[in-house]
N, C-alpha and C positions, 0 to 999 in steps of 0.2 A: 565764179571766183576761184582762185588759188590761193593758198598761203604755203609757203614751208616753217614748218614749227619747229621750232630749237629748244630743248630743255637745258638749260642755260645755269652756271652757279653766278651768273652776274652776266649783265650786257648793254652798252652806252651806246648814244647815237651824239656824235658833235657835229656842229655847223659851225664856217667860221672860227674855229678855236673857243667855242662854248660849248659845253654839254646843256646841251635840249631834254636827254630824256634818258634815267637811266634807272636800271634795276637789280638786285641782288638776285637769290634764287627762285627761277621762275621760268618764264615762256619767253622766246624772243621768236615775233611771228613775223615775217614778210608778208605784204599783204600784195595780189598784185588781181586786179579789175580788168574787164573785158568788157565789150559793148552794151553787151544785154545782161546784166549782172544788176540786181535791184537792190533797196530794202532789206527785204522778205531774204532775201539771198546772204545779205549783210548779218542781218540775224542768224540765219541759222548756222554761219560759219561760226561768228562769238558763240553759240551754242554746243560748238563741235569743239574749238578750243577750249572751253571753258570745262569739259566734264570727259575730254580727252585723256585717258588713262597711260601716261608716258612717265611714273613718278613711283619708287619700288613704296609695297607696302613692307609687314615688320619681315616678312620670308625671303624678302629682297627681289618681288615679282612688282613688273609694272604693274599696279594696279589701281594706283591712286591719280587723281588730275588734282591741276591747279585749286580749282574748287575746294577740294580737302584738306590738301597742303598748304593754303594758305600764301601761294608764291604768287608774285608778280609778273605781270605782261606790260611785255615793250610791243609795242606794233610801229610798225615802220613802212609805208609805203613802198613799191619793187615793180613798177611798171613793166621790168626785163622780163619778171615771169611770166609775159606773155611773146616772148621773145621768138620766133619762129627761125630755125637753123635749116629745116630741110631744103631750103633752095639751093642751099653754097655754105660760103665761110661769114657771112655777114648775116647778120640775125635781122628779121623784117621785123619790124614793132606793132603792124595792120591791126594785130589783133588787139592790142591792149588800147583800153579807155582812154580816151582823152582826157586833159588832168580835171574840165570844168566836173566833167561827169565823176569821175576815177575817189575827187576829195571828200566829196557828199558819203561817198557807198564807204568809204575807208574810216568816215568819222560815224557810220553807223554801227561800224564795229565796234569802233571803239566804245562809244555810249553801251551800246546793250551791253560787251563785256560788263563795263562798269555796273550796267543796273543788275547785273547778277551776281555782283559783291566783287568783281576786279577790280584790284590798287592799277589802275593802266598808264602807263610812260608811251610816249609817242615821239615821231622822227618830226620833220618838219616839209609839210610837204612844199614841192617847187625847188628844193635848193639840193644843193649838193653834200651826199651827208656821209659821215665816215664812221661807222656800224663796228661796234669792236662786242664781239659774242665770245663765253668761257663757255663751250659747248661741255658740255656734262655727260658724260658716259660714252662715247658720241651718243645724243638720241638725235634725230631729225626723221620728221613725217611731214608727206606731203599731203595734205586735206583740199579734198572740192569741194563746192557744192554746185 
């Protein structure tokens, strides 16, 4: 699994001209699944974001996560981050999960966030969505597992 995490002072996903899912200050995480990406994999991402230390303490040093702070997560499905450029100018998609597989692993995220005390906003998967992120400091980190 890949995510790119955004420490975010707000960030909405709309579909259609509705907002689906949106959040003040907090995480805004692309989530993006690959063939063999489980569960067990799904959790321990929610785990990596959840106590991810990308949030200043009172010295003004990253040292706080979501968890402490109290902030919210938008997670939004991103299929492209498994986007493969090295052949050419067109990106191969091989690698990324088919959506039957991709929706299962992306709502396991999302639950376990939640059962570790996350307020969590989500995108919608299947549909075309327009992601608007107030990226904060810039922070952006790219998490595997």
């Amino acid at each position: 699994m890949r995510a790119v995490v955004q420490r975010v002072t707000s960030a909405s996903v709309t579909v259609d001209g509705e907002v689906v899912g949106a959040i003040g200050r907090g995480l805004c995480v692309l989530v993006g699944v690959t063939h063999d990406d489980t569960g067990e994999r799904a959790r321990k991402l929610a785990e990596k974001i959840w106590y991810l230390r990308v949030f200043d303490d009172d010295s003004g040093v990253m040292n706080r996560s979501v968890a402490e702070t109290g902030g919210n997560v938008l997670v939004v499905s991103q299929f492209t981050l498994y986007g493969d450029t090295s052949g050419g100018r067109r990106p191969s998609w091989i690698a990324a999960g088919r959506p039957e597989h991709a929706e299962p692993i992306v709502q396991t995220v999302v639950d376990h966030l939640r059962s570790l005390g996350a307020t969590v906003a989500t995108g919608r998967f299947r549909t075309e969505m327009a992601v608007a992120i107030d990226n904060d400091g810039p922070v952006t980190v790219i998490v595997e597992t």
